[in-house]
C-alpha positions as CSV (number, residue, x, y, z in Angstrom):
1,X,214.7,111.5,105.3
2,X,211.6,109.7,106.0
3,X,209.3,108.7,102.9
4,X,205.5,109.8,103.4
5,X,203.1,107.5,102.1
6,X,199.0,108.1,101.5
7,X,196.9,104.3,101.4
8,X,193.3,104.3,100.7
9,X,191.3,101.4,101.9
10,X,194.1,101.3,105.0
11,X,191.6,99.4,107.1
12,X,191.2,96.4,104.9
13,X,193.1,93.1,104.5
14,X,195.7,95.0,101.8
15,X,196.0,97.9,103.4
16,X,196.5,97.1,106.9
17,X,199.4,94.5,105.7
18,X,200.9,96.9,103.6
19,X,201.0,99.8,106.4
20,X,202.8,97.3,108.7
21,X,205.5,96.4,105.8
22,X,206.2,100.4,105.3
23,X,206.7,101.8,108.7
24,X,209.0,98.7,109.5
25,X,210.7,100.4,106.4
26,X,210.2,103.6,107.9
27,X,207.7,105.4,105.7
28,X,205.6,108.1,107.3
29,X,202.3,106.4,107.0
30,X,199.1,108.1,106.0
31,X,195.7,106.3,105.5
32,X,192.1,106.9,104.2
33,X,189.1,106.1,106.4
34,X,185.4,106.1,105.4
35,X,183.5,107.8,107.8
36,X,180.4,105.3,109.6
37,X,178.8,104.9,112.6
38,X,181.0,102.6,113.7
39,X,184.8,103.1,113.6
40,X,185.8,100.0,112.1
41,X,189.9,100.1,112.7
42,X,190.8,96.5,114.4
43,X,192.9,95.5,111.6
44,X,195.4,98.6,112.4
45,X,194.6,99.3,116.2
46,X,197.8,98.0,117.2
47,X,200.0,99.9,114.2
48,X,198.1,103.1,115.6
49,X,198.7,102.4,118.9
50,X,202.6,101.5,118.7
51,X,203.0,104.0,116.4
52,X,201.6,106.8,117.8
53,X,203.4,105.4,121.4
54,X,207.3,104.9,120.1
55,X,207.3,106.6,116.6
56,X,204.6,108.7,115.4
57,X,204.5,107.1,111.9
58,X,201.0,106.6,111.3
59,X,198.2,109.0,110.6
60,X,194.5,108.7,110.1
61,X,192.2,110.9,108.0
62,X,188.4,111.0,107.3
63,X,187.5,110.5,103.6
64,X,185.6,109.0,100.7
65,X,186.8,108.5,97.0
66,X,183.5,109.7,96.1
67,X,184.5,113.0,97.2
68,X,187.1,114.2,94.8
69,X,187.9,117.5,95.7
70,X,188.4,116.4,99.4
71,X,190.6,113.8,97.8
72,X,193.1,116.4,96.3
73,X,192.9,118.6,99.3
74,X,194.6,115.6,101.0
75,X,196.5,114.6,98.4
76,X,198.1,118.1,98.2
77,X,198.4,118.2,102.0
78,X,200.0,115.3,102.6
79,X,202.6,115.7,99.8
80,X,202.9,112.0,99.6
81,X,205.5,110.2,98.0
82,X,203.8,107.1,96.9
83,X,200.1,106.4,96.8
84,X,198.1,103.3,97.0
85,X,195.0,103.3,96.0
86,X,193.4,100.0,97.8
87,X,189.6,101.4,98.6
88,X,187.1,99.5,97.1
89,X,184.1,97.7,97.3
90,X,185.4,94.6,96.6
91,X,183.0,91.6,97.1
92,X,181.8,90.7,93.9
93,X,178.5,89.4,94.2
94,X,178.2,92.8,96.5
95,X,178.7,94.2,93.3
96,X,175.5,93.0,91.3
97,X,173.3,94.3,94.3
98,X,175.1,97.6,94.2
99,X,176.6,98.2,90.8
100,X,176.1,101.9,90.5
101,X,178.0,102.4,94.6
102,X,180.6,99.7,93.1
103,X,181.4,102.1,89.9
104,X,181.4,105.5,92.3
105,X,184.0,103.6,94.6
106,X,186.3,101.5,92.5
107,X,185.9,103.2,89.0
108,X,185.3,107.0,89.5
109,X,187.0,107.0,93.2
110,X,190.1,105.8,91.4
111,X,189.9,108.6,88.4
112,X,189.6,110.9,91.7
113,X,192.7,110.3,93.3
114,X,194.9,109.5,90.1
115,X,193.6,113.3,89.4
116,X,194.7,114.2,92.5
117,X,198.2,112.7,91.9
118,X,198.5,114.2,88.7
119,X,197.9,117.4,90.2
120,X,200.7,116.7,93.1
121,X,203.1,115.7,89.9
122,X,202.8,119.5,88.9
123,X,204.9,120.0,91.9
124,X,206.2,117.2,93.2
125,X,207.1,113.4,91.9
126,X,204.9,111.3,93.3
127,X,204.4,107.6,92.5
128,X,201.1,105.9,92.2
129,X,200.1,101.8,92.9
130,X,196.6,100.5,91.3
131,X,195.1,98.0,92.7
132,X,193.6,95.6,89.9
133,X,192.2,92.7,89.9
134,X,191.8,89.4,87.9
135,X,188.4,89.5,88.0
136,X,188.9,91.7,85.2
137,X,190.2,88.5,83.2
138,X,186.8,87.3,83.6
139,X,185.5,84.5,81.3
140,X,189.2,84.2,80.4
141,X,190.4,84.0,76.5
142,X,193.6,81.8,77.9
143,X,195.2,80.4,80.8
144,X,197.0,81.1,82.4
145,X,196.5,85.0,82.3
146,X,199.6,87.3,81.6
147,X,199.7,90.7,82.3
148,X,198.6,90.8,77.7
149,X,196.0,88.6,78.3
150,X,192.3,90.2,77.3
151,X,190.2,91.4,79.8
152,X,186.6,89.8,79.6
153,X,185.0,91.3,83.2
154,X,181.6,89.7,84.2
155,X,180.6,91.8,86.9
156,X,179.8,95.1,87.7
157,X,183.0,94.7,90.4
158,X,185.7,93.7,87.4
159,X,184.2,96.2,85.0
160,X,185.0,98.8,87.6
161,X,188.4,97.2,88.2
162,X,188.9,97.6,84.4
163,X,188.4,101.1,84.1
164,X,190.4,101.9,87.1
165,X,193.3,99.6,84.9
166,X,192.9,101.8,82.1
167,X,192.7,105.2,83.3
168,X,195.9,104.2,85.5
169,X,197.5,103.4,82.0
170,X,196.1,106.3,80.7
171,X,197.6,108.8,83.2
172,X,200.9,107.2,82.6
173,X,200.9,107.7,78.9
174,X,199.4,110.9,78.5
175,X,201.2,113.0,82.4
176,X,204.2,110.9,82.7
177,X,202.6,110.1,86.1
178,X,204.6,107.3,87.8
179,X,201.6,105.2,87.7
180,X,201.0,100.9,88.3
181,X,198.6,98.4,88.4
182,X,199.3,95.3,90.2
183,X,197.1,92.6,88.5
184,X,196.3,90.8,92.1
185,X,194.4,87.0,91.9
186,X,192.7,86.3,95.1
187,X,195.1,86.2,98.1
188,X,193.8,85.4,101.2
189,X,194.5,85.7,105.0
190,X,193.0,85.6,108.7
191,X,192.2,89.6,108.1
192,X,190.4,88.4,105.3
193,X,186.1,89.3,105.6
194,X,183.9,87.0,106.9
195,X,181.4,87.2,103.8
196,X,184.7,86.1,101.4
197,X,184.4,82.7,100.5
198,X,187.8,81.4,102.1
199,X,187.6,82.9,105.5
200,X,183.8,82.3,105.2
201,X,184.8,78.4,105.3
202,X,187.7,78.7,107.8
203,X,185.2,80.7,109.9
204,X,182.6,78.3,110.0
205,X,184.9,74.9,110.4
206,X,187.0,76.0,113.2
207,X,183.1,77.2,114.9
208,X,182.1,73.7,113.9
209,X,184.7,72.2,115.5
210,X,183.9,73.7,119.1
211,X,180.1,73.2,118.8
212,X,179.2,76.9,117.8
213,X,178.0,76.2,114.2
214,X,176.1,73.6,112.4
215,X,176.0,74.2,108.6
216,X,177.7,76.0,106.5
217,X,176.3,77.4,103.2
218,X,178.0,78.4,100.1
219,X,177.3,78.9,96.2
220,X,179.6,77.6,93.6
221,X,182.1,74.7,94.3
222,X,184.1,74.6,91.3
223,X,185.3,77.8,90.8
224,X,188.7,77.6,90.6
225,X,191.1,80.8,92.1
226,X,194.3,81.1,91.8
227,X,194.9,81.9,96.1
228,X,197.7,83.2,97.4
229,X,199.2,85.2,101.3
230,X,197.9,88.8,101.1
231,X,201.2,89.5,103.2
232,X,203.3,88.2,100.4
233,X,201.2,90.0,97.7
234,X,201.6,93.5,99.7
235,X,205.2,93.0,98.9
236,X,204.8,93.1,95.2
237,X,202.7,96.7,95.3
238,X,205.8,98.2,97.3
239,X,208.2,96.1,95.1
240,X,205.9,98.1,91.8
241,X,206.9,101.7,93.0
242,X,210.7,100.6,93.7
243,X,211.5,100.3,89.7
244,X,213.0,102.8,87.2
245,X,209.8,103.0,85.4
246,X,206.1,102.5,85.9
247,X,204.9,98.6,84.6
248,X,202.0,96.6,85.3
249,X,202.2,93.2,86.6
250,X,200.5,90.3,87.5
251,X,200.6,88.6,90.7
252,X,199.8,85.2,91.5
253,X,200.6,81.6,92.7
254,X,200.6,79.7,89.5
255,X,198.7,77.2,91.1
256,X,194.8,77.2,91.1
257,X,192.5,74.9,93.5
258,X,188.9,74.8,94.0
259,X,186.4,75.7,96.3
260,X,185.7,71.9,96.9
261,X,189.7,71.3,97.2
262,X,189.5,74.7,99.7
263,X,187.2,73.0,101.8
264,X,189.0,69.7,102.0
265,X,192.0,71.4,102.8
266,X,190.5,73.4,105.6
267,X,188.1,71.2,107.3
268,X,190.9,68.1,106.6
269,X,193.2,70.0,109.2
270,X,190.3,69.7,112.0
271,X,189.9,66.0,111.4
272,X,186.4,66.8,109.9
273,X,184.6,65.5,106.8
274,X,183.0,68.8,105.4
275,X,180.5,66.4,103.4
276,X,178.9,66.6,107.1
277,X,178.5,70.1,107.0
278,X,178.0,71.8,104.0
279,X,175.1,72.4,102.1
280,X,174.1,74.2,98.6
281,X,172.3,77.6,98.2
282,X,171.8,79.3,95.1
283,X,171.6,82.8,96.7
284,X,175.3,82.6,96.8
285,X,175.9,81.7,93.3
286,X,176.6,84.5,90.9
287,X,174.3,85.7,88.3
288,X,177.7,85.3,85.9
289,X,179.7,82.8,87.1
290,X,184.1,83.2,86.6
291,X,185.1,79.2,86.6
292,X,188.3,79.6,86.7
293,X,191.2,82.2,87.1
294,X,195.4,81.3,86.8
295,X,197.7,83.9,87.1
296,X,201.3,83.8,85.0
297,X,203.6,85.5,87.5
298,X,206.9,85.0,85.3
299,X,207.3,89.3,84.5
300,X,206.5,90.2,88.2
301,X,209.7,87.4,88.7
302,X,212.2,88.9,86.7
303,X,211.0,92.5,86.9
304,X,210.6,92.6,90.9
305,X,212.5,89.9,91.9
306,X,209.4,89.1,93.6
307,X,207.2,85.6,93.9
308,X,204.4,84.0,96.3
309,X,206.4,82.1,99.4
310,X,203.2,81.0,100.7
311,X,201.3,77.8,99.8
312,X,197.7,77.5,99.4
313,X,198.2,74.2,102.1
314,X,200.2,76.9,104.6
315,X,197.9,79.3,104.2
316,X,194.9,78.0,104.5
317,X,197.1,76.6,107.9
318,X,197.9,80.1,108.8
319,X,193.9,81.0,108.5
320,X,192.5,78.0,110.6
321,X,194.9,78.5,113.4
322,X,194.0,81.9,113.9
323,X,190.1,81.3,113.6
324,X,190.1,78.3,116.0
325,X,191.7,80.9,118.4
326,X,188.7,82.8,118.1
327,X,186.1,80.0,117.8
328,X,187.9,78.9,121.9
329,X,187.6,82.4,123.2
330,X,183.9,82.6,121.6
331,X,183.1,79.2,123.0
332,X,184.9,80.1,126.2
333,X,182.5,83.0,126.1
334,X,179.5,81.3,125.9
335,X,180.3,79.2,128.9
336,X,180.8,81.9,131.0
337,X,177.6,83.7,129.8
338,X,175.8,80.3,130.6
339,X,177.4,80.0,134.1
340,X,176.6,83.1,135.1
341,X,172.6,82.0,134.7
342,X,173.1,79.1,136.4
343,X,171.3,79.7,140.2
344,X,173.8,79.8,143.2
């Protein structure tokens, strides 16, 4: 029999790799969608629509994590056998322009639907995946960062994060809930959001390349992330809810590069000098700056079986092919836009 899953946050990077990876494993999928005036579902058109066409295994619903009692009524519907909780609002210098929307969502929206689980347990097993983050690491005591390592958050984003962490912990201990977090560094890919600062690059040096950009501004270029393949990463949440008992893990690279060394990288693979291009501006820069994060993956290893495949030199490949896909068709676009006004 078929296992149901519920993902909030289905429409984001995460989530749309992660729906992919379970119905090829045959999971019943259901997701979470924040109602907008604009129906934003590209990343998982084409699971819906195959889905719906051959197999049926995908499902849609209306919701916000603000809302907690909606959140159990689906919970309780659904009867889910695993939940993700991915939803967030999860760009970090978002998160000092809206701290008190950034606690509602990641904080209190997570304490809604690990209620909500807890409630389903009553009944039902059910098995529950936290998405964490190592923002929460912060200033960071040491390095690399373990899964014992002390979180030191320094933004309203991680201190949200943190308090999702805990509570998840706190659920396990005190209802035997089946409960993770999966301590995630930044992983990357080309369903990554425009305003993040590695597809931000990509986007702008493939759009240099074919003529449609000029400049491209950014904040702070020594920070040093620890970037991995959000398709790889996806992996380890499933991997999480697979085990005998409910852990927390880190997951990450082991390796840690720069902004600087990101942009190398990326405009070194169009034959461009990104010297040429780039320019400084502090409204990017964060009011408290994280300089550097490096995840120890070595439990996630022996626990999971389970460790990045993915390069940061393949995948910042993997993004740049993609987005000089799009910068042709935009620049094929715009040639066919300025044909059309030529007289005849």
């Amino acid at each position: 029999m078929s296992r149901t899953a519920l993902i909030t946050g289905i429409t984001g990077q995460d989530g749309s790799y992660l729906a992919e990876l379970l119905i090829g494993k045959g999971y019943l999928v259901h997701g979470l969608v924040r109602r907008c005036s604009t129906f934003s579902t590209s990343r998982i058109d084409h699971l819906y629509r195959d889905s719906h066409e051959e197999h049926g295994r995908l499902y849609l619903h209306f919701g916000d994590m603000t809302d907690g009692q909606a959140l159990t009524n689906l919970v309780l519907q659904i009867q889910p056998d695993e939940i993700y909780n991915l939803a967030a609002q999860s760009h970090v210098r978002v998160s000092f322009e809206q701290p008190v929307y950034t606690v509602m969502c990641d904080a209190v929206g997570a304490l809604h639907i690990l209620e909500a689980a807890r409630l389903l347990n009553e009944s039902k097993p059910v098995r529950f995946y936290q998405a964490s983050s190592s923002e929460m690491f912060g200033d960071a005591i040491e390095t690399p960062q373990t899964e014992s390592t002390p979180f030191n958050p320094q933004s309203p984003y991680a201190c949200a994060k943190a308090y999702a962490h805990f509570q998840t912990v706190n659920y396990r201990r005190s209802y035997q809930l089946f409960a993770c977090s999966g301590i995630l560094f930044n992983h990357e890919s080309p369903r990554r959001g425009e305003t993040f600062v590695t597809r931000k690059i990509t986007r702008a040096a493939t759009r240099i390349k074919m003529g449609l950009q000029q400049r491209l501004y950014l904040g702070n270029l020594e920070a040093r992330r620890d970037w991995g393949y959000a398709q790889d990463y996806v992996d380890a949440m499933w991997r999480m809810l697979q085990q005998e008992s409910a852990d927390d893990y880190v997951i990450a690279t082991g390796t840690s590069y720069s902004v600087r060394e990101f942009l190398e990288i990326a405009f070194g693979l169009l034959d461009l000098r990104w010297q040429d291009y780039v320019e400084i501006d502090p409204k990017y820069k964060r009011p408290s700056e994280v300089n550097s994060l490096l995840g120890d993956a070595s439990k996630a290893r022996q626990a999971l079986g389970w460790q990045a495949s993915t390069g940061v030199n393949e995948l910042v490949k993997i993004m740049i092919d993609h987005d000089l896909e799009l910068a042709k068709q935009e620049k094929q676009l715009e040639s066919s836009r300025a044909n059309a006004k030529l007289p005849t």
